[in-house]
Residue, then its C-alpha position, 0 to 999 in steps of 0.5 A: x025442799x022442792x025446786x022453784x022452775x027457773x027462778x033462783x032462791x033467795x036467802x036473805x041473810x041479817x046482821x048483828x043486833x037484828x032479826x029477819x024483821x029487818x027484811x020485812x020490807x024487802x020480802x013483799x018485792x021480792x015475792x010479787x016478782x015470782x022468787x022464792x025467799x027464805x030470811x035466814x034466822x042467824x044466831x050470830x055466834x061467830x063466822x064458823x057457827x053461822x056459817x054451818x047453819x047456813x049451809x044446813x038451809x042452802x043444803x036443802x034447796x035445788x037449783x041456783x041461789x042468790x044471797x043477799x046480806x046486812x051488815x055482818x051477815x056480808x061476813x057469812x054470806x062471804x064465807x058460804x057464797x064460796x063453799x057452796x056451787x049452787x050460789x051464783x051471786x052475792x048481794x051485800x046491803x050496807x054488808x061487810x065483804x071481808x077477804x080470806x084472812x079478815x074479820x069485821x073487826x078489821x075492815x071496822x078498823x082500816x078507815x076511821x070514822x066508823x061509829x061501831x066501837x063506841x057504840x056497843x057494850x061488852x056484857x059478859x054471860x055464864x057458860x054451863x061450865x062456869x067460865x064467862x062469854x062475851x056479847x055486845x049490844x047496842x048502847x041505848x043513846x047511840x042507836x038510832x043516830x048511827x046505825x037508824x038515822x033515817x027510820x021513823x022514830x018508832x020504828x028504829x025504838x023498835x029496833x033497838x029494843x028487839x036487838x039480838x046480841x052479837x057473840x064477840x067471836x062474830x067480831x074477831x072471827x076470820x073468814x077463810x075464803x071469800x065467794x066474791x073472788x069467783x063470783x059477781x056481787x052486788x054492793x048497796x052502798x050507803x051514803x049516810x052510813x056511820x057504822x061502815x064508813x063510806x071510803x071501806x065500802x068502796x074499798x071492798x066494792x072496787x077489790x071484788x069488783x061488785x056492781x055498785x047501787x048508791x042510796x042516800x042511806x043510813x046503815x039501815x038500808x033494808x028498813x029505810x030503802x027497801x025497794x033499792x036492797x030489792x032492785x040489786x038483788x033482782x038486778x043479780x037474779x036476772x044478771x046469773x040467770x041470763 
């Protein structure tokens, strides 16, 4: 993959029960202001798994890099962003920032409120040894109140029937380093959000002291708030770049 001059690449990294439709809005920006993008397809099998195809796409790409993450993407961009020198900053829209030794389970889990476990359902699949997997999906009548609130209705019965499975690894997996510890972050952080309950986003933001953009925001961000999700990720681009 060729270098892009100056600007750096941005990798946009989407979240469980999701495909990189929910950068859509997000894209267009980015593009008119000269960045090259690439949206990320995550298979949402576990942190380990994610992150290896991750780091086959930075791999291929020359100079500097931006990631910028929803929900559990922030897990895998947390993972990669310290791996790879060529990251020079994470964004984290409505995203998890776990620290070595966490997983999304357990920043679901620190504060009450969150909405996340009783809104999906386990459902097992066959492996091709015979022995059973788990994923989780979204139940039906909980989908657009928390995590969609703020989406047209359309959009958000869209969203819910295009959803993508969440491997159960993807939940319990730990990350083992964290890129936020050595490099800058950005937080979008979403007021009106019911997965991830507002006192956890400030909890992470303050420990990895990542600037910090408010948005009156379901968890939704990207599709409801684009041009926020936008303005922080240029806000980290021309940040490294000076």
């Amino acid at each position: 993959m060729e270098s892009h001059g100056q600007r750096p690449t941005i990798v946009l990294v989407h979240g469980a029960f999701e495909d990189s439709s929910i950068w859509s809005g997000v894209i267009p920006r980015l593009r008119r202001e000269g960045f090259p993008v690439i949206a990320f397809a995550n298979p949402l099998l576990g942190v380990a798994v994610d992150t290896a195809y991750l780091r086959s796409v930075l791999n291929r790409i020359q100079g500097s890099i931006i990631l910028a993450a929803h929900s559990y993407g922030g897990a895998v961009i947390t993972q990669a962003g310290a791996e790879d020198p060529k990251v020079k900053a994470l964004v984290y829209a409505a995203a998890i920032m776990p620290a070595p030794g966490e997983a999304a389970t357990d920043l679901l889990e620190r504060f009450p409120d969150s909405t996340f476990p009783t809104s999906v359902e386990p459902v097992n699949y066959m492996l091709p040894d015979g022995t059973n997997g788990t994923y989780l999906l979204y139940q039906a009548d909980k989908f657009n109140n928390n995590v969609a609130a703020d989406v047209p209705d359309s959009d958000a019965a869209l969203m819910f029937i295009t959803q993508r499975p969440m491997n159960l690894a993807a939940l319990n997996q730990k990350v083992t380093v964290a890129g936020w510890e050595t490099k800058p972050s950005w937080q979008v952080r979403t007021l009106r959000d019911l997965a991830i309950p507002l006192e956890e986003q400030k909890f992470e933001a303050d420990r990895a002291h990542a600037h910090v953009l408010e948005v009156d925001s379901s968890h939704a961000v990207t599709v409801s708030h684009p041009d926020v999700v936008a303005d922080a990720i240029e806000q980290a681009a021309r940040a490294v770049s000076n």
